[in-house]
C-alpha positions in Angstrom: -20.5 -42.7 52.5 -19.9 -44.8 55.8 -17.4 -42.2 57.0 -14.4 -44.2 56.7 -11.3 -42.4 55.4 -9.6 -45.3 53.4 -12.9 -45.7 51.4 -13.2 -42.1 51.0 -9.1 -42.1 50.0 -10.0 -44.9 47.2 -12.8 -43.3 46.0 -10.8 -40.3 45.2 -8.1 -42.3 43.6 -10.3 -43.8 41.6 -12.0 -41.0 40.1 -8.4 -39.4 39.6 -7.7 -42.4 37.5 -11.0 -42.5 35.6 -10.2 -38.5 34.5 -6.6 -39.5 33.6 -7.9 -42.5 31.1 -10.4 -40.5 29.7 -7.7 -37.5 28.7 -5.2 -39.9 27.6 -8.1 -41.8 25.5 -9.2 -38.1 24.0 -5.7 -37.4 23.6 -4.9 -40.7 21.2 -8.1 -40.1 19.3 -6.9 -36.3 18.4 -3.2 -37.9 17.6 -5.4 -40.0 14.8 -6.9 -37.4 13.7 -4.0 -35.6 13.3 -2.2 -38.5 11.5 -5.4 -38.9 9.5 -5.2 -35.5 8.0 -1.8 -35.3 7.8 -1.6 -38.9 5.6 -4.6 -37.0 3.3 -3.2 -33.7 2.5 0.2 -35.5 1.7 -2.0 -37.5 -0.6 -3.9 -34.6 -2.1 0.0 -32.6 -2.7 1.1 -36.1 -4.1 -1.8 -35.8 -6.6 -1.2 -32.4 -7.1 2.1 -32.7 -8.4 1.5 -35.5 -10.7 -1.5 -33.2 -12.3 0.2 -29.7 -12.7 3.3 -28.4 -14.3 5.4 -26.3 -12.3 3.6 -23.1 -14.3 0.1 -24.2 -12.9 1.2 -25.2 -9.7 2.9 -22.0 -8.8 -0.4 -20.0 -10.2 -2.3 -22.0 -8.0 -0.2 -21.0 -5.0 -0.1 -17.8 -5.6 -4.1 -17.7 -5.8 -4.0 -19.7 -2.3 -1.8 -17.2 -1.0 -3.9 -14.3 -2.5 -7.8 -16.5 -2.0 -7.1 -19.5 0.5 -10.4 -20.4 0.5 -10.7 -20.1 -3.3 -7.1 -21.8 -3.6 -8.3 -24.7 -1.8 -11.6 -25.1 -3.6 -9.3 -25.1 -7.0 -7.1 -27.8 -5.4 -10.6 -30.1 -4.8 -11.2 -29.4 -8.3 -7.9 -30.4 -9.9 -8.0 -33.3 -7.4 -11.4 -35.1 -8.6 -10.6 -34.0 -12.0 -7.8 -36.3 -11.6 -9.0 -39.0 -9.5 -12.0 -39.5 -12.3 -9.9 -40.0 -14.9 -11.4 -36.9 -17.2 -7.5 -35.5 -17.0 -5.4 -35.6 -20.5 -2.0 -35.4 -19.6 -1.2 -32.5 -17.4 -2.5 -29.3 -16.8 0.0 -26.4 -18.0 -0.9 -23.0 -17.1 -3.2 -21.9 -19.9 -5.5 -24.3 -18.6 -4.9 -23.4 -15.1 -6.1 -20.0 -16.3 -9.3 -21.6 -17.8 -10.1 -23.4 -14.8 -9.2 -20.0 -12.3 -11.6 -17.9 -14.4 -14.2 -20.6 -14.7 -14.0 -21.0 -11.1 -14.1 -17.3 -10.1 -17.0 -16.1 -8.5 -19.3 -13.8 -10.3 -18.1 -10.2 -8.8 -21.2 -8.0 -8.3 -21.7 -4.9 -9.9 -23.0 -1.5 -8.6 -24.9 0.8 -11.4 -24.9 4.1 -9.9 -27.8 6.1 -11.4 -27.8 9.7 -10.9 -31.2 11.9 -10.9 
């Protein structure tokens, strides 16, 4: 730089301000996000309700409380079950039973053999 110290002063301010844009940007775009996923899962519980009896729903959360990983992969289910259409009425719990055990991974087996 030419050595002067206001130029060197400015400089520094301006980077300052650059970095302090540049978080508040990130931090408006993670605020959407946020707002984003928020706005779907209310969507996704909305649907949810509509779909399930009180039975099914409170099997399904105790398997998401139990499984959350499994839990949530039942909720996708019942979801595009509904949002295609291929839903009659509601689901009670009987077929929330149907659709657990026809969701549940195979368990694997061990055969001991003894010699």
């Amino acid at each position: 730089m030419s050595g002067n110290p206001d130029e060197e002063e400015l400089e520094e301010l301006r980077q300052k301000k650059m970095e302090q844009l540049k978080d508040r940007q990130g931090g408006e775009q993670g605020e959407a996000r946020e707002a984003q996923r928020q706005q779907a899962e209310a969507q996704k519980e909305a649907m949810l309700k509509q779909a399930l009896t009180d039975g099914a729903r409170k099997r399904l959360n105790t398997v998401k409380m139990s499984k959350p990983e499994f839990g949530e992969k039942v909720e996708q289910q019942v979801v595009a079950l509904a949002q295609s259409g291929r839903l009659q009425g509601r689901i009670d719990e009987e077929k929330m039973k149907d659709i657990l055990e026809e969701m549940k991974p195979d368990s694997q087996s061990f055969d001991i053999r003894r010699r």
